[in-house]
N, C-alpha and C positions, 0 to 999 in steps of 0.2 A: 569490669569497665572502669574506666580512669576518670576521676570527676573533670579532668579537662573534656572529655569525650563529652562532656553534657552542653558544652558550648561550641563543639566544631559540628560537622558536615555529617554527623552517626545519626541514627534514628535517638528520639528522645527514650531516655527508660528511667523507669520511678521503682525504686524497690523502698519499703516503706521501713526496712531494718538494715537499711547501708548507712552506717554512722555519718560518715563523710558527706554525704546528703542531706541526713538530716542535721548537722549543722548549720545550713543554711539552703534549706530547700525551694524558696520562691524563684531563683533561676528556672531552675528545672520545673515547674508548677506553667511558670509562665509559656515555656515552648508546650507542657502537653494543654494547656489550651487554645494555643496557634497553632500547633501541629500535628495534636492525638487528644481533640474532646472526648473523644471518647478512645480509651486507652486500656490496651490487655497486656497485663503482665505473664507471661507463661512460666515464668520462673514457681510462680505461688499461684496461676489459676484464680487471677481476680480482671474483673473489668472497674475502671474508676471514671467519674466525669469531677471536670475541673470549672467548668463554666458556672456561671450565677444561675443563669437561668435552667441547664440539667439537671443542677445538685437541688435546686429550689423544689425541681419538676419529679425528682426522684424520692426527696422526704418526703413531699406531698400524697404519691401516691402509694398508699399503705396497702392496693391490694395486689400491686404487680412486685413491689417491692417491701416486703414484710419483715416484719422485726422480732419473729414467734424464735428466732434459729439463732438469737443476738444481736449485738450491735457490733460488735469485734472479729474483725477478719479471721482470726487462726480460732476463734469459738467456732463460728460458725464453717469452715475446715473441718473442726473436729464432730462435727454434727454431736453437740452438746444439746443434753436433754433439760431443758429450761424449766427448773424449781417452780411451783405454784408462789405469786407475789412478788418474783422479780419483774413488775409491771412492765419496766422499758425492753423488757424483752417477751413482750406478748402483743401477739394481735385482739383487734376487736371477736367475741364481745367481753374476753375475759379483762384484756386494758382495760376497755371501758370502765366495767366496773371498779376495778384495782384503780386506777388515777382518780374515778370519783370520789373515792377515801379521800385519797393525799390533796383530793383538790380542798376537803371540806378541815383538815386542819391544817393546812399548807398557803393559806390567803397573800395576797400580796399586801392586804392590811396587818395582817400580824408579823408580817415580817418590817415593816416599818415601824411598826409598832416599840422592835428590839431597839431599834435603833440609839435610844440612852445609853443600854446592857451594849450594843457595840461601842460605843465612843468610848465609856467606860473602860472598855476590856482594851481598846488600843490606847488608849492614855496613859495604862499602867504597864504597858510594853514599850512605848516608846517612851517617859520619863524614865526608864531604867537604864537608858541610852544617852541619854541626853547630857552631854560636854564629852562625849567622845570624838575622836576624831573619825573613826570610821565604825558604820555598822552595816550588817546583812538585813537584806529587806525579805529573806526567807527565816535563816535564824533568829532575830529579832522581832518579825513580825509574820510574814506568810508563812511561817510553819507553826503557832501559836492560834492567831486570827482566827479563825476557820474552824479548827477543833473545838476552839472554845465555844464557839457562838452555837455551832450543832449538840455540844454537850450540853451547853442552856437550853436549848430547845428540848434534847430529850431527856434532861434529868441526869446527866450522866457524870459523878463526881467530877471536881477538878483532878483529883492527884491521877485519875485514870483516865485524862483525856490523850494525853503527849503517848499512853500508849495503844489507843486508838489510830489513834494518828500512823503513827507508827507503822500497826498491822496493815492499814490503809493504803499506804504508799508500798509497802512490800510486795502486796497481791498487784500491781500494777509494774512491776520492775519486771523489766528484759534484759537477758544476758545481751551487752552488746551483738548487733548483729543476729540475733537470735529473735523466730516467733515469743508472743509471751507463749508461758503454760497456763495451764486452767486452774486454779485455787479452789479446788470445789467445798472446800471447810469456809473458805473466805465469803464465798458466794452465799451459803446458807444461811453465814452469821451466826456462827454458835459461838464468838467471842462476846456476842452480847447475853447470853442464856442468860448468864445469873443475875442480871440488869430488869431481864424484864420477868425473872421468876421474883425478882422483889419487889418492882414497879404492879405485878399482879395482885400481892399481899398489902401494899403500901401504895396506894393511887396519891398521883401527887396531881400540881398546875402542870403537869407537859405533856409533850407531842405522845411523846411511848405510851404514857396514862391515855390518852384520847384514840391512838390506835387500835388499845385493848381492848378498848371500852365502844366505839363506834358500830355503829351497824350498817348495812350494807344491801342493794340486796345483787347477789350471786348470776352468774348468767343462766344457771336455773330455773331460774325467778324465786328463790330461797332468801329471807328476808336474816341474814346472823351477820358475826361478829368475825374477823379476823379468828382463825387458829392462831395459836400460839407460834407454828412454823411459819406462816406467811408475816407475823409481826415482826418477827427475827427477821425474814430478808428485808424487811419495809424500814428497818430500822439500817441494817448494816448496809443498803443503798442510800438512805438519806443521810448517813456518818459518810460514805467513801465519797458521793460525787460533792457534799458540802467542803469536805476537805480539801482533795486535791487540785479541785479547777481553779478555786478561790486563791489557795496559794500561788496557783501560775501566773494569775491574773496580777498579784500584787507582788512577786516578782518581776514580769513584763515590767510593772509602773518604775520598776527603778533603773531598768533596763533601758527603756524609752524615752523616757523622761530624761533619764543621766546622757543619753548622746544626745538628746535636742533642747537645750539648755535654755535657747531662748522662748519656746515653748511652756520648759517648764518654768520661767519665770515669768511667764505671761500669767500663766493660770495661778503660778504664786499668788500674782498680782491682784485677782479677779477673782474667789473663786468661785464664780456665777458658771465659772466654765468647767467646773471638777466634771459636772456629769458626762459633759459634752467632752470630755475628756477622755475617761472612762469607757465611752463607746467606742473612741476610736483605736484607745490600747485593746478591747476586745475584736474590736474590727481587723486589725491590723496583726495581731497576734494569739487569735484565738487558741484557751488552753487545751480543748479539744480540736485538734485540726483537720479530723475525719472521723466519720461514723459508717459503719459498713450495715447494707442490708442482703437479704436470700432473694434472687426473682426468683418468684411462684411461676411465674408463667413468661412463655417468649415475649420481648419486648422491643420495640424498636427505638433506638435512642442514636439519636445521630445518622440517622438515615441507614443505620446497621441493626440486624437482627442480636439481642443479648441473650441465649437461648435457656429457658427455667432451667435452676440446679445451679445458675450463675454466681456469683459475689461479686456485690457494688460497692466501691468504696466511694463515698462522695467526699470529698478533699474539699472541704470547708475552706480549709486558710486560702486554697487557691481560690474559690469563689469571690471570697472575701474582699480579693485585690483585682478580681476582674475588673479591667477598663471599659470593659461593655455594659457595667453598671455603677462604677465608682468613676467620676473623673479623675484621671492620675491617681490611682488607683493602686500604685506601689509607695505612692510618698504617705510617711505617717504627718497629718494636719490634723491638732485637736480641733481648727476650727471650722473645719470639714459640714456642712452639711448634705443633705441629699439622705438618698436610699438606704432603709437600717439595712444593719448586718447579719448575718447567716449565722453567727455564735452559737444561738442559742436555740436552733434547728428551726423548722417546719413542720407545720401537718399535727397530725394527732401526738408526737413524741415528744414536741417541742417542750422544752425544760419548764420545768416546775420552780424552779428552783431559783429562774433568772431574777424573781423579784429580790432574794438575799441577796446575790452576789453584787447585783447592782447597790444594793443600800449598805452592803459591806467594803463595797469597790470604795464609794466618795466617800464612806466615813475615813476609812483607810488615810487617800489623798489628802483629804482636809487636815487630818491629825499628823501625817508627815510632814505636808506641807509648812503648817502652824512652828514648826520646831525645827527642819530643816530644809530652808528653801534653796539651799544651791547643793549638789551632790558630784561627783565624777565616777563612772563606773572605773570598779578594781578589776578591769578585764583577766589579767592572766592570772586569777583566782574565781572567778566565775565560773562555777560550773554546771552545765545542760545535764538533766538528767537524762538516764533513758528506758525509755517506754515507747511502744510501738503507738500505744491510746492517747496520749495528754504528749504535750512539749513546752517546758518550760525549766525553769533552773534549781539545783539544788542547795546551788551556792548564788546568792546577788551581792556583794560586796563592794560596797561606793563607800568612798571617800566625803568626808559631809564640811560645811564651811569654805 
């Protein structure tokens, strides 16, 4: 189908690995929530809601729509057998207990806490830039940022963070046009073995140390400590989702930012408004713009029967611009108030994680901002990665002064 077809008189269709799509997929987001909320792809056997209030209605409920089978459309296709410890892919009561760990070294005070070690870690990235004419807000800093601050957290030398990073972004690539494949080494985390077969003999100040070391009690009612094999995935999940979203996010910012200029010289101006800034590049561009779940059971959504055995993808980015809960609702407005945003999910799954990113986002802003307040994006060198999971850039290249 011809991406003009997505604007004439044809029924709407979303395929989630048509490039041309997703280069600019809010067109088409917008007709399937005027004209297929609830919307079946036959091509890949998925059902998706695009409204605020479905996609709100569908994280929320963790017993119709369960997260034990993935979060990833083609994982859960491939009815993938879910390692003990990859927490965001488990139902209650084993989540339960698995996120009560990462709740208890995972605080939203210790991640502000970092917040010096972030300034720091962007100050000595962007003074490296600094009297150039043009820099990349990935190469220069979202592909840097992110790795580093997770590798403070877990202890994880500098010279081996860039190839974390690295392995990170790999297990997330799609052959254009193409489902992802399953990573099952990646998933496990045996790139971290000999990190925490040393962090076992050598306990230090960090997260890994505290994972090892934590007690727990099991849905058993068994009162221990993380195996060795659930620390490794507890680890190589908190290294992949710190990495990649973080990057998207402060890609977006220069992306954003660089076409609405007056905008960004407002918040230059002010920066009382970085936060509120912040939310609305995540509002508006969310690095994850769907999460898929398994119905357990028939469900009705939309005045339609979803029958168990189904896959839901709930299209965040589309909620995200819904006008039945954003005013104007397509325009990006940092000074935007009203109703938070869908970013960072619903329900029992809802990110752990959102307190860094947020404290990593306005350190980010503040420190670009500080040193380059006016930018032009380098469009015809910009480049979208691709991944069926995350959407954002591999290249952000502006022009700076």
């Amino acid at each position: 189908m011809s991406t003009e077809a997505q604007t004439s008189g044809d029924a709407v269709y979303w395929d989630p690995y048509r490039p041309d799509l997703g280069k600019d997929p809010y067109p088409t987001y917008k007709r399937m929530r005027a004209e297929a909320p609830l919307y079946y792809n036959p091509d890949y056997d998925f059902y998706a809601v695009t409204r605020f209030n479905d996609v709100e209605a569908c994280l929320s409920d963790h017993q119709n729509f369960i997260s034990g089978r993935s979060d990833i459309l083609e994982f859960i296709r491939e009815d993938m057998e879910v390692p003990p410890g990859m927490f965001i892919w488990e139902d209650p009561p084993l989540h339960t207990a698995y996120r009560t760990v990462v709740m208890r070294v995972f605080t939203p005070k210790r991640m502000n806490d970092l917040e010096g070690m972030i300034r720091d870690y962007c100050a000595r990235c962007l003074d490296a830039v600094v009297g150039r004419d043009k820099i990349d807000f990935i190469a220069d800093l979202g592909g840097q940022l992110p790795g580093g601050v997770i590798g403070m957290l877990l202890g994880i030398p500098d010279e081996d963070r860039d190839a974390v990073r690295d392995r990170v972004e790999a297990a997330l690539r799609t052959e254009e046009g193409k489902p992802m494949e399953m990573d099952q080494a990646a998933i496990m985390g045996e790139n971290f073995e000999a990190y925490i077969d040393w962090r076992m003999d050598n306990p230090s100040d960090d997260l890994m140390t505290e994972l090892l070391n934590t007690e727990f009690k099991d849905p058993e009612g068994v009162v221990r400590k993380l195996t060795k094999e659930e620390v490794l995935i507890f680890v190589n999940l908190l290294a992949g989702a710190g990495n990649e979203t973080t990057s998207k996010l402060i890609g977006w910012m220069g992306k954003l930012l660089g076409e609405h200029p007056d905008q960004r010289r407002a918040v230059a101006a002010d920066l009382s408004l970085v936060n509120n800034t912040i939310e609305e590049i995540l509002r508006f561009e969310p690095p994850g713009p769907s999460v898929a779940r398994y119905v357990a059971n028939d469900v009705v959504v939309q005045g339609q029967t979803v029958p168990a055995g189904s896959v839901m993808l709930n299209i965040i980015a589309a909620a995200n611009r819904d006008e039945g809960r954003f005013v104007d609702g397509e325009r990006f407005d940092i000074h935007r108030q009203g109703p938070p945003h869908m970013t960072f999910g619903r329900g029992i799954h809802t990110c752990l994680g959102m307190a860094l990113a947020r404290v990593e986002g306005r350190v980010a802003l503040e420190e670009i901002l500080k040193r380059f307040p006016d930018w032009t994006v380098d469009t015809d060198n910009a480049q979208l990665s691709s991944s069926s999971s995350t959407r954002g850039w591999d290249t952000m290249p502006v022009f700076v002064g």
